[in-house]
DRENTOR-955370 format. One record per residue (C-alpha): x, y, z; residue in one letter. Coordinates in steps of 0.25 Angstrom, whole numbers, padded with zeros to 4 digits, always signed. Layout:
XYZA
...
END
This chain:
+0011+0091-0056X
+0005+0098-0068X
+0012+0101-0079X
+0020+0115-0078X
+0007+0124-0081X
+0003+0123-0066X
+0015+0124-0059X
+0012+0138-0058X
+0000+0134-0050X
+0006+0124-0042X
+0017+0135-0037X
+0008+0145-0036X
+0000+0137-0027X
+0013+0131-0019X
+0018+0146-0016X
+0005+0151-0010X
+0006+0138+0000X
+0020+0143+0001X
+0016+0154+0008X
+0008+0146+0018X
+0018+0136+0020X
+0030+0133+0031X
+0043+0140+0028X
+0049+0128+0034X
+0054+0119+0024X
+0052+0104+0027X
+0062+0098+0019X
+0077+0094+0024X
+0087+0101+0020X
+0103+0097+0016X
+0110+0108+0023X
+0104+0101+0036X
+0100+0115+0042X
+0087+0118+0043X
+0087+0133+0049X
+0093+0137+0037X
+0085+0127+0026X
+0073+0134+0031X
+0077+0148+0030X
+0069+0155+0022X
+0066+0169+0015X
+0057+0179+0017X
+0048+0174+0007X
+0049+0158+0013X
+0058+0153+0002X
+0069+0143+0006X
+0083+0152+0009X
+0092+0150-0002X
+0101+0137-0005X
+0093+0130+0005X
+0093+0114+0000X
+0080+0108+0003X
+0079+0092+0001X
+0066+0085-0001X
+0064+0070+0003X
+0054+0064-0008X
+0048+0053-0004X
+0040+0042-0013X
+0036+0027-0016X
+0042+0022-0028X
+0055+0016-0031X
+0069+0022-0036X
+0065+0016-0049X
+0050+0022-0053X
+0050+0034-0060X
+0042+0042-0047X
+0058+0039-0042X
+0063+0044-0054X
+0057+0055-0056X
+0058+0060-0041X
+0073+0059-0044X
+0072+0068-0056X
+0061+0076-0048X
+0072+0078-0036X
+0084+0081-0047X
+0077+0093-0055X
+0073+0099-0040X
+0087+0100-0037X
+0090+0105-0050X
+0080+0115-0052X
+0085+0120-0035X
+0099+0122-0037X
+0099+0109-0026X
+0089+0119-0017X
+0080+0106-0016X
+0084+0092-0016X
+0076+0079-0017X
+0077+0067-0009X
+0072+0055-0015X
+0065+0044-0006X
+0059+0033-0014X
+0053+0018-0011X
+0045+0025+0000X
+0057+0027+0008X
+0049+0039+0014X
+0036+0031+0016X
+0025+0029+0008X
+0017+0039+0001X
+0008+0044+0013X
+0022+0042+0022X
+0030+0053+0014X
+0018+0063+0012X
+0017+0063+0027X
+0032+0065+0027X
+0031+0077+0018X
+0021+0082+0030X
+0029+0080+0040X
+0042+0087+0032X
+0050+0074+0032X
+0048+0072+0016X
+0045+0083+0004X
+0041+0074-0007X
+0034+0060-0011X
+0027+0055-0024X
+0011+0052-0020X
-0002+0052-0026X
-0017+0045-0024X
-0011+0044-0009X
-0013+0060-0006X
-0027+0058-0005X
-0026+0054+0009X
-0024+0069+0009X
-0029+0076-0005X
-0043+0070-0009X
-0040+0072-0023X
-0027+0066-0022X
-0035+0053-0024X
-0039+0057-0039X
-0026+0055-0043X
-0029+0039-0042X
-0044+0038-0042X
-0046+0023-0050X
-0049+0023-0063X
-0050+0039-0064X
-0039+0041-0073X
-0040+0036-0089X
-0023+0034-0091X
-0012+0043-0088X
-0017+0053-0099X
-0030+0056-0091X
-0023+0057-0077X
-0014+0068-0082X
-0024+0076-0087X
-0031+0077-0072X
-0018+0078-0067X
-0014+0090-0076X
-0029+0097-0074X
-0037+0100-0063X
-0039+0089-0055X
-0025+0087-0055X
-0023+0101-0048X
-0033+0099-0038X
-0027+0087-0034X
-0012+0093-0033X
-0021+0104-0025X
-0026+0096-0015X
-0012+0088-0012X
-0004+0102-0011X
-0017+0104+0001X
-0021+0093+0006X
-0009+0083+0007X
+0001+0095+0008X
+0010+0089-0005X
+0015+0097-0018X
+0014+0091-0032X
+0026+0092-0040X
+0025+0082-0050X
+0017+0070-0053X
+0017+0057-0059X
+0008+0050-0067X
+0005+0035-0064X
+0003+0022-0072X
-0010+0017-0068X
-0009+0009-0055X
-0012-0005-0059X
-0016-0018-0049X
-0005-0029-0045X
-0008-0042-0040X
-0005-0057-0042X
-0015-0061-0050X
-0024-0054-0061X
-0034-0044-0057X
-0041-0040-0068X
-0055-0037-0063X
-0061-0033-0048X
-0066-0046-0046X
-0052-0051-0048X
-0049-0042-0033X
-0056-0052-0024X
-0047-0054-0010X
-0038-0045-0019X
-0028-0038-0007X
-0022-0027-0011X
-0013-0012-0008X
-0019+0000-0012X
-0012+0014-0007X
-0017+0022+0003X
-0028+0028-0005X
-0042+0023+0000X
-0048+0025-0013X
-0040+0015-0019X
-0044+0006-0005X
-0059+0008-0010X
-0057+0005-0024X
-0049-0008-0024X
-0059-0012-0014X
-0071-0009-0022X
-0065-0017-0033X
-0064-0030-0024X
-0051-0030-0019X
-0044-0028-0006X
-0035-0016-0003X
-0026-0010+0008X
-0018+0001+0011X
-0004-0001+0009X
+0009+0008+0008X
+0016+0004-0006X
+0027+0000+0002X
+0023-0012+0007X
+0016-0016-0006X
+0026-0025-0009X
+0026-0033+0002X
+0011-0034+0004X
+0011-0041-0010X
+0025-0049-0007X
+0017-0056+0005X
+0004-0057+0002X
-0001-0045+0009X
-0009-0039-0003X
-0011-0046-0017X
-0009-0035-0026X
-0008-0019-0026X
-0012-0008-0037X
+0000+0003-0044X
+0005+0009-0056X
+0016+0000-0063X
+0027+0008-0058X
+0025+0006-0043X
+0023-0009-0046X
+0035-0010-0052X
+0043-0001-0043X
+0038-0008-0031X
+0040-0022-0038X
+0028-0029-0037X
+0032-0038-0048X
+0039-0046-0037X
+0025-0049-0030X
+0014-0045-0040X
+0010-0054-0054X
-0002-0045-0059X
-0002-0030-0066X
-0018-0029-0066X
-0020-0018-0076X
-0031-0011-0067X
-0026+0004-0071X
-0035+0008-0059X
-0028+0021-0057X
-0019+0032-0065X
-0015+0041-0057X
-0003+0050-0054X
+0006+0053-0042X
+0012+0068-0037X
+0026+0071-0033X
+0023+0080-0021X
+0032+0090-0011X
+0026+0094+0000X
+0020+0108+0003X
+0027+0113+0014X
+0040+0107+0007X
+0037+0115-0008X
+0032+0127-0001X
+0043+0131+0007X
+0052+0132-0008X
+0055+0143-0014X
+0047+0148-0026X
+0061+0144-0034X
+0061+0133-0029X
+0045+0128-0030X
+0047+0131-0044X
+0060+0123-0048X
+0053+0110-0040X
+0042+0112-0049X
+0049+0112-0062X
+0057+0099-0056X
+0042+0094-0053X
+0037+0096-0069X
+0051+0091-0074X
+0049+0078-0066X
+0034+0076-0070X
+0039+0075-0083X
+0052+0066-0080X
+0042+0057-0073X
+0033+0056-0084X
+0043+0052-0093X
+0049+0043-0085X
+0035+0036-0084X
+0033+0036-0098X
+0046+0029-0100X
+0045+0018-0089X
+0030+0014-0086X
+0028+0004-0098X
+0042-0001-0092X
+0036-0005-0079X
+0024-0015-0086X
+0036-0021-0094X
+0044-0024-0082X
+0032-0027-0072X
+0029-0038-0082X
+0045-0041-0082X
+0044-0043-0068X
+0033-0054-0070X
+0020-0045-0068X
+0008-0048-0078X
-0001-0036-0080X
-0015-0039-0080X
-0021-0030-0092X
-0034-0039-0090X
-0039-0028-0081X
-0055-0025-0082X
-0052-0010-0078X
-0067-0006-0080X
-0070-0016-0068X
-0060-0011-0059X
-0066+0005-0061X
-0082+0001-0060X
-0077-0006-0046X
-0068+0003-0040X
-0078+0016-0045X
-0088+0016-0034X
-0076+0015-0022X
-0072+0029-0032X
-0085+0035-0029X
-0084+0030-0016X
-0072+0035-0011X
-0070+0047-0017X
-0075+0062-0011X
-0086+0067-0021X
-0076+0077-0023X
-0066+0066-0027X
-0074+0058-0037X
-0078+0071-0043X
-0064+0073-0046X
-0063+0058-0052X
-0074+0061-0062X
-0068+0074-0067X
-0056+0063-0069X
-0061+0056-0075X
-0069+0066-0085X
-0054+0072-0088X
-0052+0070-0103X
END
């Protein structure tokens, strides 16, 4: 989410869909009747007192600041209602996968989940947000974030995948594992590895010689335990959450992607609040952006010191320039001329 400047917009923008929206809420409520948590007023606003609870669904552990900062996220919500909306918190995928829980959000059996570069099974543009090699360090991928192309992308995903941004985090620059040093494409030969569900990401690590599948983060784990994949690529603080330590020897410094991940609510779910209540979500929302990026600050050089605890070696060896000239044309290729117009504004953001 942008900084507090264009939450006027967003809300703006919210409330107008509001008014094309279901009166029906989706969430569950704790009073256990629903005839009386749906009431609502003329205008379409929830009847007063009604307690509305939000199941939030995502990937990482108890221990990773996404978790952390969900916790502080849900805490303020409940503060800033009176107790009006609670959050429930349900990490280590125990509402599915990424694509799992945003179907869930759908089909109303879930309000919340953290997602990003996966969206654009929906959104198009969602897949700028982890192009390869299109972001210069986190203080570049901010300032797209914060500027246009950022809103166009926050656009799109409010359209097309049906998801509200509240908050977002920025991410350490996803890195590739393996069990022994890669540091140039050559080095990917036979090379079996899991990439998200992202094609681009299927096209690029093929294009630079090695050989990708789709695979749900959780089963990573075990595909590297027994033999099923050699290696996989994330930001150190999934590899440490998800301990790969246990079955990975090699950090290889590739830095092939920056990139940044939403904290999204569904539509149906935020439009069918009360102005009051829209508003004090998205004070919680900024109030946790910053709690989150505080807590990233403080704990991300932690994770490279105890990754190497843990017996990992990182590989700064890395010839980076290699990795971008192969992986450019698979870029080109897979991307709408729509899309790689987008990447070279990126990359021509100061």
């Amino acid at each position: 989410m942008k900084k507090l400047k264009i939450l006027p917009v967003i809300f703006s923008a919210m409330f107008v869909m509001s008014a094309c929206g279901s009166d029906e809420s989706s969430s569950d409520t704790k009073n256990g009747n629903n005839d009386s948590a749906n009431e609502t007023n003329d205008s379409g606003q929830e009847a007063a007192g009604e307690t509305i609870t939000w199941k939030f669904g995502h990937v990482a552990a108890e221990d990773h600041i996404w978790h952390k900062t969900a916790e502080k996220f849900s805490e303020l919500v409940s503060e800033n209602t009176d107790g009006q909306i609670e959050i429930e918190l349900y990490p280590n995928n125990q509402l599915g996968g990424e694509t799992d829980t945003i179907n869930s959000i759908k089909a109303g059996s879930a309000d919340l989940v953290i997602s990003g570069e996966t969206m654009a099974n929906w959104s198009p543009k969602a897949a700028l947000m982890a192009v390869p090699y299109a972001f210069r360090g986190e203080d570049h991928l901010v300032e797209v974030i914060e500027g246009d192309i950022g809103q166009q992308i926050e656009d799109e995903i409010v359209e097309e995948v049906g998801l509200t941004p509240l908050y977002h985090h920025t991410r350490a620059p996803r890195n590739l594992t393996s069990n022994e040093p890669i540091s140039t494409p050559e080095d990917l030969e036979d090379f079996s590895m899991r990439v998200p569900n992202v094609p681009l990401f299927l096209s690029v690590w093929e294009a630079a010689g090695a050989r990708p599948q789709v695979m749900d983060f959780t089963e990573v784990f075990t595909g590297l335990q027994q033999g099923v994949i050699d290696g996989q690529e994330n930001p150190l603080d999934l590899i440490h959450s998800a301990g790969f330590a246990e079955v990975q020897e090699y950090v290889n410094e590739t830095e092939h992607v920056y990139s940044w991940i939403y904290i999204l609510v569904g539509n149906e779910q935020f439009d069918g609040l009360s102005d009051e209540l829209k508003e004090s979500v998205l004070a919680a929302s900024e109030e946790a952006q910053v709690y989150g990026k505080e807590l990233f600050d403080e704990e991300f050089e932690n994770y490279r010191t105890e990754l190497t605890d843990q017996g990992m070696t990182f590989n700064s060896d890395v010839d980076q320039d290699a990795f971008r000239e192969a992986m450019l044309p698979a870029i080109k290729e897979n991307l709408s001329e729509e899309q790689f117009s987008i990447y070279e504004q990126i990359l021509e953001v100061e």
